[in-house]
C-alpha positions, 0 to 999 in steps of 0.5 A: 638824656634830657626830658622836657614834659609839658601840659597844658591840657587843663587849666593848670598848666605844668612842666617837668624836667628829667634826666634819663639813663638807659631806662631810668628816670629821674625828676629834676624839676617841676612847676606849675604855670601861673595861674595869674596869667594865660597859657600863651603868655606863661608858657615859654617864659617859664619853659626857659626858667625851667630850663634856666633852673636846672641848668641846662641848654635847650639844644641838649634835649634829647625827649620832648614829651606832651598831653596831645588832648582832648582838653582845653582847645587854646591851651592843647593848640599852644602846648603841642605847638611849643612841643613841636617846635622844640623838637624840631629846632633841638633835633629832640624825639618827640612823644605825644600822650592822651590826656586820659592816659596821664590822668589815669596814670596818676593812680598808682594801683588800679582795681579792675576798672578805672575811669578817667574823666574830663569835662567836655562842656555841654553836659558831656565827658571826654572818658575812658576805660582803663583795664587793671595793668594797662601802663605794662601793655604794649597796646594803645590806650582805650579810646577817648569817647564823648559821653553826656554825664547820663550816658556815663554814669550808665557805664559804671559797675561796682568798684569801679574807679574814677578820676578826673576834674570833673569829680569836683561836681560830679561825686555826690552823684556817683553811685555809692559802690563806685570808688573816687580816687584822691582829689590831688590825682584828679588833673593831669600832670607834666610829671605823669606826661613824661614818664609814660611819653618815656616808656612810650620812648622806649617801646619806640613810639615817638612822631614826627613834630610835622605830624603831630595835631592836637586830638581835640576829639571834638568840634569846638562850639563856634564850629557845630553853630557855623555848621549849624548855620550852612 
């Protein structure tokens, strides 16, 4: 089975192709989205490069997994957009993952608690708790919760381990006996997106394109100042 993976939660974007038999899977190919140019204009033509790349025929998919969010509002709209599409036109499963999740997933080996963490804007993190062993359980992931930076740091007891851009500004301030996991496991990944949306696959956890949405898990600022405003 081919596998597509994309995220675009972030502002660097990312693809990954896999090639699965039975329950093992392989990368095939990755790449990064330019930087030089915006995710609408760089994602479908690197999508077809990619594909391009690897050899491959769009209506061979068989999975089509996505970062759903929180993140970026312009680059989750055109990534979850691009997925369904793709699912629906190919006939390909589709599979949805938290950012949170994909970014937690970049740490191989968790202590009892890991953080995950992305800047919400407005002095506030999207953030979640993830416990010791949490990609084998069957459970959902912990919810995403909007916290402001104080709140947060509140949260964290020793050993703790956190992940996540934010850390860029964020790690001289932690706590000393909270550990930061290594700067290249900070942002999400379309590699770590498609090997938790096949476990996902797996356990049967697929959607249907016309129910996917982005999981914003908050108002954009232009629509809390129009309410403010009503």
């Amino acid at each position: 089975m081919l596998v597509l993976a994309l995220d675009t939660s972030t502002r660097q974007g990312s693809l990954a192709a896999f090639e699965a038999t039975g329950t093992q899977l392989e990368l095939v190919h990755y790449s990064k989205l330019p930087d030089n140019q915006s995710t609408a204009q760089s994602l479908v033509p690197e999508i077809q490069a990619l594909l391009q790349a690897c050899g491959w025929s769009i209506d061979k998919l068989g999975l089509v997994c996505t970062t759903s969010g929180p993140g970026s509002f312009t680059g989750l709209r055109l990534g979850v957009t691009t997925a369904k599409t793709l699912a629906y036109a190919t006939g390909a499963q589709l599979v949805a993952t938290p950012t949170l999740s994909a970014i937690a997933a970049n740490v191989a080996t968790a202590p009892l608690r890991l953080w995950a963490i992305l800047d919400a804007q407005r002095q506030q993190l999207f953030a979640a708790c993830f416990a010791k062993g949490w990609q084998t359980k069957t459970e959902k992931p912990p919810k995403t919760q909007v916290l402001t930076i104080d709140d947060w740091l509140s949260q964290l007891r020793p050993g703790d381990l956190v992940v996540g851009p934010p850390l860029t500004k964020l790690r001289l301030g932690l706590p000393t006996d909270v550990n930061i996991a290594d700067p290249q496991k900070w942002s999400p990944q379309a590699t770590t997106t498609g090997r938790l949306g096949f476990a996902e696959f797996l356990r049967g956890n697929t959607i249907d394109p016309m129910q996917l949405i982005p999981a914003y898990c908050r108002k954009s600022a232009a629509e809390e100042k129009a309410e403010k405003n009503d």
